[in-house]
C-alpha atoms as a printed R data frame, in Angstrom:
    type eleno elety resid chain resno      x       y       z
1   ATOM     1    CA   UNK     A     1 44.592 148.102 109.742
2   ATOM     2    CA   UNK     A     2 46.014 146.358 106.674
3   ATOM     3    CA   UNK     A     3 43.940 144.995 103.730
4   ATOM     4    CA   UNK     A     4 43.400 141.669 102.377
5   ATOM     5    CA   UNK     A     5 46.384 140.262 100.120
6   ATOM     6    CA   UNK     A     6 45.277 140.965  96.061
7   ATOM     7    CA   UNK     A     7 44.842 138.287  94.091
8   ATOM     8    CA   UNK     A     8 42.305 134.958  94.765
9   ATOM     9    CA   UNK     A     9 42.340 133.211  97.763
10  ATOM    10    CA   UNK     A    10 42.646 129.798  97.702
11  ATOM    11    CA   UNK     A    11 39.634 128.590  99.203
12  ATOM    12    CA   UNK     A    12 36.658 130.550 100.035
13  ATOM    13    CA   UNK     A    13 33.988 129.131 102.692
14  ATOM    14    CA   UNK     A    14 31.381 130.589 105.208
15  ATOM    15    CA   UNK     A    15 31.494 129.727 108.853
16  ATOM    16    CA   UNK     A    16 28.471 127.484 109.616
17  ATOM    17    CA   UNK     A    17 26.698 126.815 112.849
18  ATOM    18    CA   UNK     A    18 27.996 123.123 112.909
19  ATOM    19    CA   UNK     A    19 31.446 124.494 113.233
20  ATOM    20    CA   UNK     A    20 30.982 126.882 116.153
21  ATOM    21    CA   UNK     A    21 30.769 126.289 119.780
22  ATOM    22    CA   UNK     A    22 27.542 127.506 122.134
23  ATOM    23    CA   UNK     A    23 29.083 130.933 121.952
24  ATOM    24    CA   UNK     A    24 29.206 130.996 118.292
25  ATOM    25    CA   UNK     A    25 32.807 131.080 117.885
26  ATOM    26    CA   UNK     A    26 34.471 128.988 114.968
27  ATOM    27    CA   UNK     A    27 36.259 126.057 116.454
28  ATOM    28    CA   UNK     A    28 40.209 126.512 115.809
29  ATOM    29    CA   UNK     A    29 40.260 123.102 114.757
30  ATOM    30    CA   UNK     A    30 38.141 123.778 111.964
31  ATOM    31    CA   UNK     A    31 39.792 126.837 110.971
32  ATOM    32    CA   UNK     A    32 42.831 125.098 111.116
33  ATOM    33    CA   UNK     A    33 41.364 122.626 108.555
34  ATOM    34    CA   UNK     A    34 40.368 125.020 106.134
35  ATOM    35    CA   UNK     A    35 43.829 126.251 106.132
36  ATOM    36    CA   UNK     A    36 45.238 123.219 105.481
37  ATOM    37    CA   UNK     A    37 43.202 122.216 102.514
38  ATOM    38    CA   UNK     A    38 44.146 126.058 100.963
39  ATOM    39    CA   UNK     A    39 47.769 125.285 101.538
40  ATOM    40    CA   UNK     A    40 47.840 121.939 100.027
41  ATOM    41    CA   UNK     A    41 45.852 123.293  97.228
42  ATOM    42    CA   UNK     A    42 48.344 125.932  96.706
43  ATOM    43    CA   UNK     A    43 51.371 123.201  96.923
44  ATOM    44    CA   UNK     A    44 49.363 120.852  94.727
45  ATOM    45    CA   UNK     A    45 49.804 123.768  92.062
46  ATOM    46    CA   UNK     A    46 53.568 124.460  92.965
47  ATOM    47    CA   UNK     A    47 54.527 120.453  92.879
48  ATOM    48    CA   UNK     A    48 52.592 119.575  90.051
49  ATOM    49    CA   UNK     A    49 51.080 116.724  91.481
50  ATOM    50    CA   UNK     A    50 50.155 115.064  95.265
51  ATOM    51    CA   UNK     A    51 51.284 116.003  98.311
52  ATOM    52    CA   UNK     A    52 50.849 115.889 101.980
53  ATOM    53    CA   UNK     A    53 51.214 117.991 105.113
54  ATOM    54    CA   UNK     A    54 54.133 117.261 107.251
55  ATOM    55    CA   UNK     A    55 54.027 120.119 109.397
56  ATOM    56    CA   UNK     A    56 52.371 123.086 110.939
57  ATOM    57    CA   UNK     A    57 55.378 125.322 111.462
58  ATOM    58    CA   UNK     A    58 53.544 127.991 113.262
59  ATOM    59    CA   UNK     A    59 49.591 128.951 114.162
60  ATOM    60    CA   UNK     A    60 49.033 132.158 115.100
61  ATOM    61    CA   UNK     A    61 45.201 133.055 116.287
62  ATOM    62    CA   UNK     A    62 44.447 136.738 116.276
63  ATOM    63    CA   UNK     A    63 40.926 137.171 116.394
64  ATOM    64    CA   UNK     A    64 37.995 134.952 116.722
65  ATOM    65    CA   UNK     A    65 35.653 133.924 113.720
66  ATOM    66    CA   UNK     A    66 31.743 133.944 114.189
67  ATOM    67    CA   UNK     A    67 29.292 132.081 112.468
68  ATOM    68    CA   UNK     A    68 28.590 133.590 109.037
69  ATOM    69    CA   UNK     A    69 31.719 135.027 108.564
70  ATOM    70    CA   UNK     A    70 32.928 134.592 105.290
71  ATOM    71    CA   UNK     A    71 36.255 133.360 105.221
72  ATOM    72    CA   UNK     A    72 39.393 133.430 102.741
73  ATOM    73    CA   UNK     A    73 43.050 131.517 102.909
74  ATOM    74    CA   UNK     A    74 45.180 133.416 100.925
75  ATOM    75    CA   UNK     A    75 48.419 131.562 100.335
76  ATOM    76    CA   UNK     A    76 52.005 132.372  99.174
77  ATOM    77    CA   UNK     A    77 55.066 129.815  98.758
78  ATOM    78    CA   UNK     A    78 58.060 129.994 101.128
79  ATOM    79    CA   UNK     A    79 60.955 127.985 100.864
80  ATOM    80    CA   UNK     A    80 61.030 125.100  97.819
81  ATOM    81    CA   UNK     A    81 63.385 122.362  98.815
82  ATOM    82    CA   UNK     A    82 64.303 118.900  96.883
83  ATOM    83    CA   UNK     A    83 60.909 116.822  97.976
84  ATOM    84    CA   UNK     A    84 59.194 119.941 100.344
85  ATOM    85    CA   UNK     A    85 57.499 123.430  99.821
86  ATOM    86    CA   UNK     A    86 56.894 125.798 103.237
87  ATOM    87    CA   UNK     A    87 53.638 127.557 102.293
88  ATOM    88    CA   UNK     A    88 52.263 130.834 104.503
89  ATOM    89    CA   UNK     A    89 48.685 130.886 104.898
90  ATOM    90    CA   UNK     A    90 46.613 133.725 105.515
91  ATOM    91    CA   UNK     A    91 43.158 133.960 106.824
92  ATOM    92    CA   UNK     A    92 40.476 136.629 106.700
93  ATOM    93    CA   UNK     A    93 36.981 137.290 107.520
94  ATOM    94    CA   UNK     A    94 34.626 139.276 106.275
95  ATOM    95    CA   UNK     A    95 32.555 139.911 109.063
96  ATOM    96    CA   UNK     A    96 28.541 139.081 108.226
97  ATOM    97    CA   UNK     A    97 27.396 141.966 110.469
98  ATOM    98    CA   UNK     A    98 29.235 144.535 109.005
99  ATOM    99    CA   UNK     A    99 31.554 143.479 106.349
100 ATOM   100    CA   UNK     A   100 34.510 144.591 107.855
101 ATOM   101    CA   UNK     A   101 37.694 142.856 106.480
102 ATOM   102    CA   UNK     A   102 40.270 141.169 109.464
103 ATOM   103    CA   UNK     A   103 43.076 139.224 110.009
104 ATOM   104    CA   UNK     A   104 42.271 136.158 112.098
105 ATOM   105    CA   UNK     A   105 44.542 133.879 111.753
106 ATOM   106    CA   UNK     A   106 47.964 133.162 109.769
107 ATOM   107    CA   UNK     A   107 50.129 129.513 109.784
108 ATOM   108    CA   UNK     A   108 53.490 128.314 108.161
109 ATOM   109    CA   UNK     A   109 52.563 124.822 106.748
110 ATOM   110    CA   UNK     A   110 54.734 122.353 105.212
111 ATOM   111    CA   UNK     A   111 53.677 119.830 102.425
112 ATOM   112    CA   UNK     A   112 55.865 117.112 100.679
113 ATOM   113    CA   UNK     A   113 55.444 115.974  97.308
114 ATOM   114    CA   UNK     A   114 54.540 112.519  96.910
115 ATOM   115    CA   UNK     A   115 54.321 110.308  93.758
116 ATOM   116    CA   UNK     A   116 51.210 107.368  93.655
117 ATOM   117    CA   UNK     A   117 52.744 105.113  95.794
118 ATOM   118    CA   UNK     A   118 53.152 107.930  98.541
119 ATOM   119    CA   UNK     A   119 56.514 108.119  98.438
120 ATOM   120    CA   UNK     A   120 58.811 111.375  98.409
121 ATOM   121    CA   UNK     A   121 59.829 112.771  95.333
122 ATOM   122    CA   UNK     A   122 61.238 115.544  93.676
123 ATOM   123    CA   UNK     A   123 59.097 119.126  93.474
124 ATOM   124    CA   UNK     A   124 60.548 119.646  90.078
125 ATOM   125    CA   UNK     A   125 60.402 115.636  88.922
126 ATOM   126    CA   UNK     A   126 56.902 115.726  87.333
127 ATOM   127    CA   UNK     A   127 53.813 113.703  88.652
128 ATOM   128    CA   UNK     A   128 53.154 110.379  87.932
């Protein structure tokens, strides 16, 4: 089994009740979510400025994620194009019971940069 990327994840949350079903399992909506909001961060930081999600490339579920799990999106950038950046997002648990580290989850998510009128613009063109 493979460790956690280094470095700081881009978001850090614990799995509540609210966001489980009657089993206790997270909701892949919500994980989803979470994932979303660490990717934009991370493109927010790349674009220097706004931008939006366009696509979810590819979702890949590996294991489920129980309530009080602690969970990390760790995030690295993929391909930069003209008005787009592809960003990878990794999540991980730490598992409440018994702090073992996992894999659960891991997306390809595309954000576009967008000036204040929410139209396209240039990654490298800075923010209005």
């Amino acid at each position: 089994m493979s460790a956690p990327p280094t470095g700081v994840p881009s978001i850090r949350t614990v799995a509540m009740p609210a966001d489980a079903n009657p089993n206790g399992d997270i909701f892949g909506g919500w994980l989803m979510a979470q994932m979303d909001v660490a990717g934009g961060t991370h493109a927010f930081g790349v674009a220097g400025g706004r931008v939006v999600t366009v696509a979810v490339d590819a979702m890949s579920f590996h294991l489920p994620v129980q309530i009080g799990d602690q969970v990390s999106c760790y995030c690295t950038t993929g391909r930069i194009g003209t008005t787009s950046i592809s960003v990878k997002v990794e999540t991980w648990v730490k598992r409440r019971h018994d702090g073992r580290e996992e894999k659960v989850t891991e997306g390809q998510f595309t954000f576009v940069a967008i000036d204040q009128d929410g139209c396209p613009r240039s990654v490298t063109q800075p923010a209005d």
